[in-house]
SEGUKE-341030 format. One record per atom (N, C-alpha, C): residue number from 1; x, y, z. Coordinates in steps of 0.2 Angstrom, whole numbers. Last residue first. Example, Ala and Ser with C-alpha at 12.3 -4.5 7.8 and 13.67 -1.06 7.14 Angstrom:
% residues 2
+-----+-------+-------+-------+
:  nr :    c1 :    c2 :    c3 :
+-----+-------+-------+-------+
:   2 :    64 :   -11 :    35 :
:   2 :    68 :    -5 :    36 :
:   2 :    64 :     0 :    39 :
:   1 :    66 :   -28 :    39 :
:   1 :    62 :   -22 :    39 :
:   1 :    66 :   -16 :    39 :
+-----+-------+-------+-------+
***
This chain:
% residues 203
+-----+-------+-------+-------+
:  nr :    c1 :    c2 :    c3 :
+-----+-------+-------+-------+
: 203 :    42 :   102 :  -254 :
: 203 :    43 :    96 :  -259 :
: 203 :    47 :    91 :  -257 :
: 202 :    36 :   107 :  -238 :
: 202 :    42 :   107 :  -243 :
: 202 :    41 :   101 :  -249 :
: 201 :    18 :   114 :  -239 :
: 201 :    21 :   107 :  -236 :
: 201 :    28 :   108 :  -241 :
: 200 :    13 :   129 :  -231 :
: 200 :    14 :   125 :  -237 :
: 200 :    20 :   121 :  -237 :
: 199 :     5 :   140 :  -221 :
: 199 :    11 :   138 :  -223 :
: 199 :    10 :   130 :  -228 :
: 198 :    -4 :   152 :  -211 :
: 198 :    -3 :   149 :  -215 :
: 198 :     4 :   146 :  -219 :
: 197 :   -12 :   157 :  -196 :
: 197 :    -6 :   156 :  -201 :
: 197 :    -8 :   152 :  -206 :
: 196 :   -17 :   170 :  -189 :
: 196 :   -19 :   168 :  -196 :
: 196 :   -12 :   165 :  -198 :
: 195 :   -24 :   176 :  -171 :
: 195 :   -17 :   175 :  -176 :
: 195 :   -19 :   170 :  -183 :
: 194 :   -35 :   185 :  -166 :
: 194 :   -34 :   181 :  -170 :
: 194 :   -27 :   181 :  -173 :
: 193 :   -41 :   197 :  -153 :
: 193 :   -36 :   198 :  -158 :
: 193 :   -35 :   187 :  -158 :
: 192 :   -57 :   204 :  -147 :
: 192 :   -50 :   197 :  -147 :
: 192 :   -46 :   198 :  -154 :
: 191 :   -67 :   214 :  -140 :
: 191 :   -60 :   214 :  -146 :
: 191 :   -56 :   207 :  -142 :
: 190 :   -83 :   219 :  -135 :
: 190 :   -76 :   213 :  -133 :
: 190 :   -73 :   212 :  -140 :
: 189 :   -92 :   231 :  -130 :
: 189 :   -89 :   230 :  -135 :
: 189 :   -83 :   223 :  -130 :
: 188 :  -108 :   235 :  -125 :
: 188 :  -102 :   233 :  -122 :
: 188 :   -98 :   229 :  -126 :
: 187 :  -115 :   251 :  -127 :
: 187 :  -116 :   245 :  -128 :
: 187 :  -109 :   244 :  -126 :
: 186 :  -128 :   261 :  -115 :
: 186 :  -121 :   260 :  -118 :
: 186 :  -122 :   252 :  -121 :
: 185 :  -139 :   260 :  -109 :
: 185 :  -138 :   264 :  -116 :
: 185 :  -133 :   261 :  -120 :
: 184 :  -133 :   266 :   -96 :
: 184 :  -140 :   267 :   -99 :
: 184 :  -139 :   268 :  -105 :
: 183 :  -122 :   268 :   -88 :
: 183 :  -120 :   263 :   -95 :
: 183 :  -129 :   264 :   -98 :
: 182 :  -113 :   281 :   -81 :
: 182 :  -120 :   279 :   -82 :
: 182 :  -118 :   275 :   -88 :
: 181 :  -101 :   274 :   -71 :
: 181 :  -103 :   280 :   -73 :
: 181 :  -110 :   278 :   -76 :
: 180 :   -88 :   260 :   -73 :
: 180 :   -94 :   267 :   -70 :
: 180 :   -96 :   271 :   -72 :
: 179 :   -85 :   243 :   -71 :
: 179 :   -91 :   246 :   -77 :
: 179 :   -94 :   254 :   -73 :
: 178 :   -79 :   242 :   -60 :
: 178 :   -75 :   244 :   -66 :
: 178 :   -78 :   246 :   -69 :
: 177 :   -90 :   232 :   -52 :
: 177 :   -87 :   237 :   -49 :
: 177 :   -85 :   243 :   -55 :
: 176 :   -94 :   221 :   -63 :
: 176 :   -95 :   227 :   -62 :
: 176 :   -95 :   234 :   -57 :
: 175 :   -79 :   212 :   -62 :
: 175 :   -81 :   218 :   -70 :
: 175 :   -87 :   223 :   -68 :
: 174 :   -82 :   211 :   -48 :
: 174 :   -76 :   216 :   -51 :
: 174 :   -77 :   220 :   -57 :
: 173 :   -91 :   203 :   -49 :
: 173 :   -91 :   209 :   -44 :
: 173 :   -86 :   214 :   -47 :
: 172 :   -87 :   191 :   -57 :
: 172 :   -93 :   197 :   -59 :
: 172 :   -95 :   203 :   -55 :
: 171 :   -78 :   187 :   -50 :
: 171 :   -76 :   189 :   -57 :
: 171 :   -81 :   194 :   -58 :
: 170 :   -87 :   183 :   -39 :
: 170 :   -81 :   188 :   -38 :
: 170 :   -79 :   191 :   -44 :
: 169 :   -92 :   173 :   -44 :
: 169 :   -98 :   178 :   -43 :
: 169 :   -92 :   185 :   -40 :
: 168 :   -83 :   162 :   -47 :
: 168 :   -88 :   165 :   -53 :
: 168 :   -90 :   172 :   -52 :
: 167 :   -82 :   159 :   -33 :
: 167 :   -75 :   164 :   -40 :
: 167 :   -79 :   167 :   -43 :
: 166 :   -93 :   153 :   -30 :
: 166 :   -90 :   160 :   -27 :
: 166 :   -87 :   164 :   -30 :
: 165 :   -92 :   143 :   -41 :
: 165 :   -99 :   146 :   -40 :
: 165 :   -95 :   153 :   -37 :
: 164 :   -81 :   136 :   -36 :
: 164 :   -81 :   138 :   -42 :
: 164 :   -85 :   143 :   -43 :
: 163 :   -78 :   130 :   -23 :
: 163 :   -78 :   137 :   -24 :
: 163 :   -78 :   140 :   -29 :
: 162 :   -81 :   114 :   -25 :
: 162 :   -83 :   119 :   -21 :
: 162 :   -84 :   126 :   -21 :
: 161 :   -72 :   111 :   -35 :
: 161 :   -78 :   112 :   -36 :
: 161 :   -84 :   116 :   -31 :
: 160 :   -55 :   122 :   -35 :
: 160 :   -59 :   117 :   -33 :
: 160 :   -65 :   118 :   -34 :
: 159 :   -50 :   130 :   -54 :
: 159 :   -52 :   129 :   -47 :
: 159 :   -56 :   125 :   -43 :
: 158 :   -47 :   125 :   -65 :
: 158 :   -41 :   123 :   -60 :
: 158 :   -44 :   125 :   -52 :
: 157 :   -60 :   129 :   -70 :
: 157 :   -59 :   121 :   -71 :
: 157 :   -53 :   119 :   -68 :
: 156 :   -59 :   141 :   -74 :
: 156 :   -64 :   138 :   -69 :
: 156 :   -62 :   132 :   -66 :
: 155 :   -57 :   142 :   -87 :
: 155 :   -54 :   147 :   -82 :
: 155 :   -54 :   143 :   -74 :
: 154 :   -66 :   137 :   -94 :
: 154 :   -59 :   135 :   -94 :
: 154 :   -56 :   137 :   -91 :
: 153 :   -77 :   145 :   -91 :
: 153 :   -78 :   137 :   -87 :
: 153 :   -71 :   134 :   -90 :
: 152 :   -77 :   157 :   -97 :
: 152 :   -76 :   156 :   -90 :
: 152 :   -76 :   148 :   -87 :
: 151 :   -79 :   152 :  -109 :
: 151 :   -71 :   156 :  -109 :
: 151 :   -69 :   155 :  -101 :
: 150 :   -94 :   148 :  -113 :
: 150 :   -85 :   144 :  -118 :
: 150 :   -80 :   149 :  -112 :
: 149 :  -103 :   152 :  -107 :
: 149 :  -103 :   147 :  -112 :
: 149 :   -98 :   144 :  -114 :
: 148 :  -100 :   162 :   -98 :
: 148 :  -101 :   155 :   -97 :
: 148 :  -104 :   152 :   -99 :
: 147 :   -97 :   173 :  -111 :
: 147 :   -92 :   169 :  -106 :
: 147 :   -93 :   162 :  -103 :
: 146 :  -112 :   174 :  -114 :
: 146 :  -105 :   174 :  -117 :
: 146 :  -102 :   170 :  -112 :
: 145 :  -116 :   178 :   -97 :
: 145 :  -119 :   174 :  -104 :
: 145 :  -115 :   170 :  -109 :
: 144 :  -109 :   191 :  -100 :
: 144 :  -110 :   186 :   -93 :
: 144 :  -111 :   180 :   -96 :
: 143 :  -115 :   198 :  -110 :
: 143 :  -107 :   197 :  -108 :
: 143 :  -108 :   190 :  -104 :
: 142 :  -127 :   200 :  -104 :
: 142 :  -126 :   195 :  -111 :
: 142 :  -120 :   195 :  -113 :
: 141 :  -126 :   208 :   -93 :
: 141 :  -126 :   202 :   -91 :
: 141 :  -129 :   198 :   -99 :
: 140 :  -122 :   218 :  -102 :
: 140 :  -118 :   216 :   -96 :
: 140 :  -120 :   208 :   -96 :
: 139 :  -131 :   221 :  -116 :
: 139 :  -128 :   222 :  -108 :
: 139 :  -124 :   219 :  -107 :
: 138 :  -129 :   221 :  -129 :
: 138 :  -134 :   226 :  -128 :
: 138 :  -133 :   227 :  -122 :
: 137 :  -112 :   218 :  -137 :
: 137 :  -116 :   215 :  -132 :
: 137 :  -121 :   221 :  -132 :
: 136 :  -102 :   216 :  -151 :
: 136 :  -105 :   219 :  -148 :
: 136 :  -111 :   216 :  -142 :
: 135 :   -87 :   210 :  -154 :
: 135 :   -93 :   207 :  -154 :
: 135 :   -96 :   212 :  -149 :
: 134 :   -72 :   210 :  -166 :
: 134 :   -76 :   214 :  -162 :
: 134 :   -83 :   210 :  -162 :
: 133 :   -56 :   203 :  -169 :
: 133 :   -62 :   205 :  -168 :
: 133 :   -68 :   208 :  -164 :
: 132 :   -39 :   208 :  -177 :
: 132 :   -46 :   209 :  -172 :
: 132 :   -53 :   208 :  -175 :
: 131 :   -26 :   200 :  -185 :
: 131 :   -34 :   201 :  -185 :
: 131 :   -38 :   202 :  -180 :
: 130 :   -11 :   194 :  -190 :
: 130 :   -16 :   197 :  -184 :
: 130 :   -21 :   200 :  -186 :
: 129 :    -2 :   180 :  -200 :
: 129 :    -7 :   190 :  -201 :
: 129 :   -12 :   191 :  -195 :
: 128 :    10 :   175 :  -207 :
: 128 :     6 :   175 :  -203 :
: 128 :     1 :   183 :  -202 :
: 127 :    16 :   161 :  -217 :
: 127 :    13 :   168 :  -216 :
: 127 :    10 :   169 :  -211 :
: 126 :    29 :   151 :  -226 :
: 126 :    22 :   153 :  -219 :
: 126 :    24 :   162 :  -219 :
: 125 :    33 :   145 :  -236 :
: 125 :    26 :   151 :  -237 :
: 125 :    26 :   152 :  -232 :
: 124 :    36 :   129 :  -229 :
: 124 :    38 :   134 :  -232 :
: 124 :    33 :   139 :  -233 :
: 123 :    41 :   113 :  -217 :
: 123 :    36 :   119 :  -223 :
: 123 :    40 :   125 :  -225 :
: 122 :    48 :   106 :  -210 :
: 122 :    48 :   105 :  -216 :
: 122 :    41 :   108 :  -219 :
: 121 :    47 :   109 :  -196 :
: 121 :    45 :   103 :  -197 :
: 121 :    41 :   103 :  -205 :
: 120 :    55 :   120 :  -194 :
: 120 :    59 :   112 :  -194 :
: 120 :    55 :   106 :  -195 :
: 119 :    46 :   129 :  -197 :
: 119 :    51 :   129 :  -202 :
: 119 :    54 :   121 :  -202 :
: 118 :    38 :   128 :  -186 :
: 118 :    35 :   127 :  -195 :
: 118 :    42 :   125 :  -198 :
: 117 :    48 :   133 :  -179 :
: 117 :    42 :   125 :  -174 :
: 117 :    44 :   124 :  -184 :
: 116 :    50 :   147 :  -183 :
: 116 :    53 :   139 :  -180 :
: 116 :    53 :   133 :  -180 :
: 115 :    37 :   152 :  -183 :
: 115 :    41 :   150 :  -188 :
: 115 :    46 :   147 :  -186 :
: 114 :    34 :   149 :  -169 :
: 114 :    31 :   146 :  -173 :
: 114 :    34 :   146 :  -179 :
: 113 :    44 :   160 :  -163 :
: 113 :    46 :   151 :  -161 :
: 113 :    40 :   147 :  -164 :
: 112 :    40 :   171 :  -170 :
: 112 :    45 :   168 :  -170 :
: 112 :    47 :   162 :  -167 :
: 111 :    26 :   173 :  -163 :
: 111 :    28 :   170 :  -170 :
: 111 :    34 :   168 :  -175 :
: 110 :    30 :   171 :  -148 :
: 110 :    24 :   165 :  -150 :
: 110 :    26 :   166 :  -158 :
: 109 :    33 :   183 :  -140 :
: 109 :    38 :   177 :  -144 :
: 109 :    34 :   172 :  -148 :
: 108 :    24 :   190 :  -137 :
: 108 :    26 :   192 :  -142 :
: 108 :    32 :   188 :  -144 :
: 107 :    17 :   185 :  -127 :
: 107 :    13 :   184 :  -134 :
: 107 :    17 :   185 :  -141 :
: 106 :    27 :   174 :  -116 :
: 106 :    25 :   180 :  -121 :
: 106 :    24 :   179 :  -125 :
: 105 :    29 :   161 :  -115 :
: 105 :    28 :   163 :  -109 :
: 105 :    24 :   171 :  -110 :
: 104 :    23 :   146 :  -125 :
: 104 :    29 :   154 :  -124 :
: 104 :    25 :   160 :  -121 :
: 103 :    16 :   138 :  -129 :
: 103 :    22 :   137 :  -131 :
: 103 :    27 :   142 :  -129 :
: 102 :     1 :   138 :  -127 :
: 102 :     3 :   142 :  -129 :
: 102 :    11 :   141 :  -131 :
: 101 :     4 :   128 :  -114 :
: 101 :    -1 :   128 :  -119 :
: 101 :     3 :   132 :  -125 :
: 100 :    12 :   135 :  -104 :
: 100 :    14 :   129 :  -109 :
: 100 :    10 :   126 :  -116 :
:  99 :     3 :   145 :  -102 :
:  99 :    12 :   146 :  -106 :
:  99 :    13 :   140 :  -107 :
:  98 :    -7 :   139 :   -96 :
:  98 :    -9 :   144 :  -102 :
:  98 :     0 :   143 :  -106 :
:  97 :     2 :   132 :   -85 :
:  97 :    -3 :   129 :   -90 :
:  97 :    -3 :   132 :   -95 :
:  96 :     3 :   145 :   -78 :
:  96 :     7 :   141 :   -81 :
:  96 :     7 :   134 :   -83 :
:  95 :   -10 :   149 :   -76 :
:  95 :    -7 :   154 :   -78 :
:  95 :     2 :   151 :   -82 :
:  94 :   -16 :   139 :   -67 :
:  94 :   -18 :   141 :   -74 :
:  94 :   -13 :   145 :   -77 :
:  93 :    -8 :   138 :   -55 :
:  93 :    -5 :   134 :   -59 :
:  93 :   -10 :   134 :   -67 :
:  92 :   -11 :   152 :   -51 :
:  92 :    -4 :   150 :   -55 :
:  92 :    -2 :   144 :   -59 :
:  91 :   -24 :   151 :   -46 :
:  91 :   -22 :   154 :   -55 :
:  91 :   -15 :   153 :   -56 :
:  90 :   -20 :   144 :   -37 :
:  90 :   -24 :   141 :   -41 :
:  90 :   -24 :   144 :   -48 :
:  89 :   -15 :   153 :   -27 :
:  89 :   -12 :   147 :   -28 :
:  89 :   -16 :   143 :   -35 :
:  88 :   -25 :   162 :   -25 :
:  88 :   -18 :   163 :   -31 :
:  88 :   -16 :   157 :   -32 :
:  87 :   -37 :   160 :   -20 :
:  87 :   -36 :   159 :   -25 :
:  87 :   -29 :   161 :   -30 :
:  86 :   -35 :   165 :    -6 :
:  86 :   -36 :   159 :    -5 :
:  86 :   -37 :   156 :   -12 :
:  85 :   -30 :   179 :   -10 :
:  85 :   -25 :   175 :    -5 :
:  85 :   -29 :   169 :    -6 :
:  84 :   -31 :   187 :   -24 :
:  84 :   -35 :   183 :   -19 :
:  84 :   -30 :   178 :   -15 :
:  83 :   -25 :   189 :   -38 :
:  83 :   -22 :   189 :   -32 :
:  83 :   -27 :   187 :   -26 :
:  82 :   -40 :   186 :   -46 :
:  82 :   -31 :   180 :   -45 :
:  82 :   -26 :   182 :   -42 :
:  81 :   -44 :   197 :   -46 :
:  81 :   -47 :   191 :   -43 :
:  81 :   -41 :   186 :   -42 :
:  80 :   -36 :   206 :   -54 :
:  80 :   -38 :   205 :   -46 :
:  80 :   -40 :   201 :   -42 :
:  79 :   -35 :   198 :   -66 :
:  79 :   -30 :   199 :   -63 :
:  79 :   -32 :   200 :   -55 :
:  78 :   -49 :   198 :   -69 :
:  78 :   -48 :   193 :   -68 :
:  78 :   -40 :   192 :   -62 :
:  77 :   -51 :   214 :   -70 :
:  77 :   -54 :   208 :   -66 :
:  77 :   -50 :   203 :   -65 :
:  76 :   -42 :   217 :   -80 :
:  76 :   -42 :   217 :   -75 :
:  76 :   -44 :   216 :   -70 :
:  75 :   -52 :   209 :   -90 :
:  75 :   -41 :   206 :   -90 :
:  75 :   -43 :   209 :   -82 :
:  74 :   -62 :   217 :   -92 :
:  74 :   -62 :   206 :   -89 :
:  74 :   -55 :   205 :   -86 :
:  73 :   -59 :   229 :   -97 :
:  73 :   -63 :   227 :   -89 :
:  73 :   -61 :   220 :   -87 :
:  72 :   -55 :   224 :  -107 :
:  72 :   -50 :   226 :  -104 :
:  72 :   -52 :   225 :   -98 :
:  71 :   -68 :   218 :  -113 :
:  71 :   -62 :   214 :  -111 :
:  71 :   -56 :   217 :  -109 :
:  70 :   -76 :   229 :  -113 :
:  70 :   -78 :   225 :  -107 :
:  70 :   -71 :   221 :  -108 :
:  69 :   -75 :   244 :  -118 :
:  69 :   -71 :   241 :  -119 :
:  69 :   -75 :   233 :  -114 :
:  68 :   -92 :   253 :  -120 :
:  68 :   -89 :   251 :  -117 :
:  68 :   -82 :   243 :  -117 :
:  67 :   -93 :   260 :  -135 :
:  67 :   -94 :   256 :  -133 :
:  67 :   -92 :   254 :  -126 :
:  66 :   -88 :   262 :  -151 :
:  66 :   -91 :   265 :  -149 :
:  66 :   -95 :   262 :  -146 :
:  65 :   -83 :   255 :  -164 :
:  65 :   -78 :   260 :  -162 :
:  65 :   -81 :   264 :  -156 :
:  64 :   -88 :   245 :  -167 :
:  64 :   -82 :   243 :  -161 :
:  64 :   -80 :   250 :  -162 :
:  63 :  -105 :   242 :  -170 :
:  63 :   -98 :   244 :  -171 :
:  63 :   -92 :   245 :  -162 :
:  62 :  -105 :   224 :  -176 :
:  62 :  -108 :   228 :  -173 :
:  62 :  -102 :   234 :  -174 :
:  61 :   -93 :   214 :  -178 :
:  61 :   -97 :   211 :  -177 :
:  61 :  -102 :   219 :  -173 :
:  60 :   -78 :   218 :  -189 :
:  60 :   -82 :   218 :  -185 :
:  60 :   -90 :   216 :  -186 :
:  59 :   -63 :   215 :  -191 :
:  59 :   -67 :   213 :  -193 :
:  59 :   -73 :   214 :  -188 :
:  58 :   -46 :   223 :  -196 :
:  58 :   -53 :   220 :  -191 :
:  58 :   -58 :   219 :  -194 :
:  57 :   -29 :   221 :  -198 :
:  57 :   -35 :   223 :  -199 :
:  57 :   -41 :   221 :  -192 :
:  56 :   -19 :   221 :  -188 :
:  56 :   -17 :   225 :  -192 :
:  56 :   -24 :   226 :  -196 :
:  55 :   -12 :   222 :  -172 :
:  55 :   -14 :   220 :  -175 :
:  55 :   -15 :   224 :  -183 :
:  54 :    -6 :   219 :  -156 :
:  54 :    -3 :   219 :  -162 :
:  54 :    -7 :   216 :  -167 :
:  53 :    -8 :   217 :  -144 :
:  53 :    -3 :   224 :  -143 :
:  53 :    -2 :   222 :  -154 :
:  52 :   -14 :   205 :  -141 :
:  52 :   -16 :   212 :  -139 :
:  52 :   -14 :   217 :  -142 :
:  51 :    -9 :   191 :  -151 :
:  51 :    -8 :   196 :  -150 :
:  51 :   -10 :   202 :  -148 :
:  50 :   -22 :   177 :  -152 :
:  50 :   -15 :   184 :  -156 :
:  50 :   -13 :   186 :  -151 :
:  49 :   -24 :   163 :  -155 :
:  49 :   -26 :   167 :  -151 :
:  49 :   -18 :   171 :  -153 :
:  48 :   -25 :   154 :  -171 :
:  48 :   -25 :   153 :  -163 :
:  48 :   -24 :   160 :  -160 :
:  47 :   -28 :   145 :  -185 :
:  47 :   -31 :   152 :  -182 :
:  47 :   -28 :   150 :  -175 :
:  46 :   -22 :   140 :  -200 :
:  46 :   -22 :   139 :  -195 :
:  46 :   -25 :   145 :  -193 :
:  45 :   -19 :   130 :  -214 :
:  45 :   -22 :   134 :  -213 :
:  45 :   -23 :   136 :  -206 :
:  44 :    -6 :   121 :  -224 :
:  44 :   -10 :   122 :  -220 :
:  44 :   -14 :   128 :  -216 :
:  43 :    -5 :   111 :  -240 :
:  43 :    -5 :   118 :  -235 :
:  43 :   -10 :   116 :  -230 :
:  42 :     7 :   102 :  -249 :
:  42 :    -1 :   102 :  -246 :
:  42 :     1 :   108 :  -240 :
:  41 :    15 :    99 :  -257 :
:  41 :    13 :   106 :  -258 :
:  41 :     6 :   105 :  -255 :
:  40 :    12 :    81 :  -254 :
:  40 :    18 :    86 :  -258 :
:  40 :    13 :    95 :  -259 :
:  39 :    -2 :    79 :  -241 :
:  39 :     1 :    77 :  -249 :
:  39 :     9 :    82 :  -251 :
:  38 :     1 :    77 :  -225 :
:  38 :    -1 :    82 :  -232 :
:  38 :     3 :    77 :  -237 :
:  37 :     4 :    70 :  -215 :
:  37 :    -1 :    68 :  -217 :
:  37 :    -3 :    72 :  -223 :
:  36 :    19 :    76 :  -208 :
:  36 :    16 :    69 :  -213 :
:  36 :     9 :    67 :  -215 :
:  35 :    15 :    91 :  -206 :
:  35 :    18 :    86 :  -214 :
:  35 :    18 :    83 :  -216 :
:  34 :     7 :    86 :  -195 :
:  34 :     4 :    91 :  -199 :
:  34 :     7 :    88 :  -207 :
:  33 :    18 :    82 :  -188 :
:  33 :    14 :    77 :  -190 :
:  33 :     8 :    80 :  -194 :
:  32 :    25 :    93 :  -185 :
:  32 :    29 :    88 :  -188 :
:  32 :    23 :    80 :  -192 :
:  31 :    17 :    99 :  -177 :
:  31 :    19 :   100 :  -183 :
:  31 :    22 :    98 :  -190 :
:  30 :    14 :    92 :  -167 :
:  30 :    11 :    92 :  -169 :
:  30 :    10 :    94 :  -177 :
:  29 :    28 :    94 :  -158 :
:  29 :    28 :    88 :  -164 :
:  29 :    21 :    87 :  -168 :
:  28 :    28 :   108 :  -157 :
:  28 :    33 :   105 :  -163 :
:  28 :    30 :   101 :  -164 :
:  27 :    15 :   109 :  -147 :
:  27 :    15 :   110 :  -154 :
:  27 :    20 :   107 :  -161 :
:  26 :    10 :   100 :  -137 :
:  26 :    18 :    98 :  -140 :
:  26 :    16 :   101 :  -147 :
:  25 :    -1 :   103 :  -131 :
:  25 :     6 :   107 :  -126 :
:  25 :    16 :   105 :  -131 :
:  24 :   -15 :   112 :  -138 :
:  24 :    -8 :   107 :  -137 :
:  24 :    -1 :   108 :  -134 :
:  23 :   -22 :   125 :  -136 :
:  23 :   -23 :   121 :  -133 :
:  23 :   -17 :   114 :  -130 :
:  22 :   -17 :   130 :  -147 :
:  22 :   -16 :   133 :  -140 :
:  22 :   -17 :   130 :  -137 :
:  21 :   -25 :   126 :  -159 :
:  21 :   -19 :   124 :  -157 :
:  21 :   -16 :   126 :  -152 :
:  20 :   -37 :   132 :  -161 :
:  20 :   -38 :   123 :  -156 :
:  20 :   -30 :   122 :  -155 :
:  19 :   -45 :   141 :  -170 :
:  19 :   -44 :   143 :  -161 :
:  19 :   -42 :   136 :  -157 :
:  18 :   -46 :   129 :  -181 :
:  18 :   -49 :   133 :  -178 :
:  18 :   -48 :   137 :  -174 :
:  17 :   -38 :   123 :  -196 :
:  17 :   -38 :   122 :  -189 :
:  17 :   -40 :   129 :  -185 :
:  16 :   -36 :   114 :  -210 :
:  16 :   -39 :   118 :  -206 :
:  16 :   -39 :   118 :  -200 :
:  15 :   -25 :   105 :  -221 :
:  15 :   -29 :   105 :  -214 :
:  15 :   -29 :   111 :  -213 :
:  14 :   -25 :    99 :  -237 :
:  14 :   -26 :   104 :  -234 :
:  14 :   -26 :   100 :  -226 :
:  13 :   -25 :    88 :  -246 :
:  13 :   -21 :    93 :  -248 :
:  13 :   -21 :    99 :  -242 :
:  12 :   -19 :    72 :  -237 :
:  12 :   -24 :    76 :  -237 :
:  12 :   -21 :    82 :  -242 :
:  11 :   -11 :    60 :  -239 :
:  11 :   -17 :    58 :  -238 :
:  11 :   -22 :    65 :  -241 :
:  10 :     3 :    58 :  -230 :
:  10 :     2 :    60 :  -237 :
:  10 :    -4 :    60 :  -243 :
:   9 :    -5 :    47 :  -220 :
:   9 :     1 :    46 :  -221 :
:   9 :    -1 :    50 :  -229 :
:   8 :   -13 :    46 :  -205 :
:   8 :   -14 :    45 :  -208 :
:   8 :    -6 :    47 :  -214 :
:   7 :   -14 :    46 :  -188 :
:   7 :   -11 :    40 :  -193 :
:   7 :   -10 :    41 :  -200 :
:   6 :   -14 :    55 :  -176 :
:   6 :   -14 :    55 :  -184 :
:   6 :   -13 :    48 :  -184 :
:   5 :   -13 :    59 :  -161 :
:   5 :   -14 :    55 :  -166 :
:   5 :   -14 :    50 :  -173 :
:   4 :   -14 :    71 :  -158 :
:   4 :    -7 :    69 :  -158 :
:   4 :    -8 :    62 :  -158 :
:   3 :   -28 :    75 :  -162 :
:   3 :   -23 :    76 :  -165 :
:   3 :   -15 :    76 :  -166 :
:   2 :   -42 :    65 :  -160 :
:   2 :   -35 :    66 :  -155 :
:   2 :   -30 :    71 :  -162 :
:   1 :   -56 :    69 :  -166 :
:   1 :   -50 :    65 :  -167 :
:   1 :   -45 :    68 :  -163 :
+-----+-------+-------+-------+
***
């Protein structure tokens, strides 16, 4: 279902929503339409991509405390690769896609112009709470794997189809460039931080 769609009218007690609202580029009036469809004190439940620098529990999948980092690895890969003289032109205009998606240029403005967005568009309670998580890999190339199944094919998708295959094989020359020393053994930890909102419809 389209979600800048709705029709529906004071109908539901809840909506849930998954890692999907970064995605919309008109979060306020998505907001706005989140209320009309709630019943009176209907809530909503919310997950979208967090903040790096800022978290306060975890949840882990294997242990994280003991590991090779690989999504630092990934970040400065990908930064590298995105300066490439015949690829900058291209991550910029991802890079300012991501910010409009997102609603805000900085991670660190995102939950103050979301309780704004929330606030105007007549909710109350909002809460919000940062959560890491942690996903253990046994190698490299089940990283690899991971990724181009969901993360690296949206990354991918402002590049022409010709030189998609290339990128790809650049992105992976870098993370293992960065991967040094002996990894026989080692496991490869990925940390995404989780934003958690939640807020309840005004009377």
């Amino acid at each position: 279902m389209d979600a800048m769609a709705i029709r529906f009218d004071a109908e539901f007690d809840a909506i849930f929503s998954n890692q999907a609202i970064h995605w919309i580029q008109t979060q306020r009036l998505l907001y706005k339409k989140m209320n009309k469809v709630l019943k009176p004190r209907g809530r909503i439940l919310l997950s979208t991509l967090g903040d790096p620098a800022e978290s306060s529990n975890s949840e882990e999948n294997g242990d994280s405390s003991a590991g090779i980092n690989v999504s630092a690895i990934e970040a400065a890969a990908l930064i590298t690769v995105s300066h490439t003289p015949e690829l900058e032109q291209f991550f910029q205009v991802l890079n300012s896609t991501s910010q409009i998606l997102n609603g805000v240029s900085n991670m660190h403005e995102r939950k103050p112009l979301t309780q704004k967005m929330l606030e105007g568009a007549n909710f109350t309670r909002i809460q919000f709470e940062t959560r890491d998580f942690f996903v253990r890999y046994e190698t490299l190339d089940a990283f690899f794997s991971s990724r181009q199944a969901y993360i690296w094919p949206a990354i991918l998708h402002v590049i022409p189809e010709n030189i998609r295959a290339t990128t790809l094989s650049k992105i992976k020359a870098q993370i293992k460039k960065q991967v040094t020393g002996d990894t026989q053994g080692a496991k490869f930890v990925e940390r995404y931080p989780v934003l958690f909102i939640s807020a309840e419809k005004i009377v």
